[in-house]
C-alpha positions in Angstrom: -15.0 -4.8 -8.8 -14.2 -8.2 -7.6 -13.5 -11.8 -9.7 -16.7 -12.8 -8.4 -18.7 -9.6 -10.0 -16.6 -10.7 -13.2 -17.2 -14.4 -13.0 -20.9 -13.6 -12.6 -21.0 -11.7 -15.7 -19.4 -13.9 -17.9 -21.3 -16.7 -17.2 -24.4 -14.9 -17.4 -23.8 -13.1 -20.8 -21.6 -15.8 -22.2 -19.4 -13.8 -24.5 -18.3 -10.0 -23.4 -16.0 -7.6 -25.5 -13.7 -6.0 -23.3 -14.9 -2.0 -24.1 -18.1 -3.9 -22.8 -16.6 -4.8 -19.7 -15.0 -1.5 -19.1 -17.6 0.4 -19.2 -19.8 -2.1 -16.9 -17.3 -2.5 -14.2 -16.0 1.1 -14.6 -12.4 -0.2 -14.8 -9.0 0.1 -17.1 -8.6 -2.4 -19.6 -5.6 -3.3 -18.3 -7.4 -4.2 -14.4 -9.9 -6.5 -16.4 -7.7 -8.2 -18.6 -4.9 -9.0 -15.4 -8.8 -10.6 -13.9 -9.7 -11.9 -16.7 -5.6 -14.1 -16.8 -6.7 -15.3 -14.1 -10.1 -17.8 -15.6 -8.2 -17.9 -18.7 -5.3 -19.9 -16.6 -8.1 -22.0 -15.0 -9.5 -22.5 -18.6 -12.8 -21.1 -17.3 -12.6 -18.1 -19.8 -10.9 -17.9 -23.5 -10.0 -15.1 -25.8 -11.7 -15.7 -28.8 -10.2 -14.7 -32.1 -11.3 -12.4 -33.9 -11.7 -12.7 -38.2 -10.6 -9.6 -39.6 -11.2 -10.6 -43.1 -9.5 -8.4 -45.2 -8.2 -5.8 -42.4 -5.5 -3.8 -43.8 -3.9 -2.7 -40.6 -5.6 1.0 -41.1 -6.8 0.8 -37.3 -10.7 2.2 -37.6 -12.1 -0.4 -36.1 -12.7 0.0 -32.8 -10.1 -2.6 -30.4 -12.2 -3.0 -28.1 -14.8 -4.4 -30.2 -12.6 -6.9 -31.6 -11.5 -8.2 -28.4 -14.1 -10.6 -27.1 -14.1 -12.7 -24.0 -15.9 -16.2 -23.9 -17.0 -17.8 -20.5 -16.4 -22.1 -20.9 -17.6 -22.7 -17.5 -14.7 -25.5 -17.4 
């Protein structure tokens, strides 16, 4: 996968959680997120935070689900 392939994704879907990402590009989390540093530096893409309401730390929800990638086109 290339930042274009990435770029292209984002912008088209929006919003993207990163288990989402994995599994379309294939790729380790940790590939996607070093890709993903580098729109967040040029403030085209931000991590969005996630409400977790009244999470009590007991870890069944899934982490990839709660971490979700926005495209800002900036």
């Amino acid at each position: 996968m290339i930042l274009s392939e990435l770029k292209d994704y984002l912008a088209q879907h929006k919003r993207a959680g990163i288990g989402d990402l994995v599994n379309r590009f294939q790729s380790e989390p940790d590939a996607i997120r070093g890709m993903l540093e580098h729109f967040i530096r040029k403030g085209r893409v931000r991590r969005l935070e996630t409400e977790l309401g009244d999470c009590s730390g007991c870890s069944k929800c899934d982490a990839y689900a709660l971490e979700i990638y926005e495209w800002t086109g900036r």
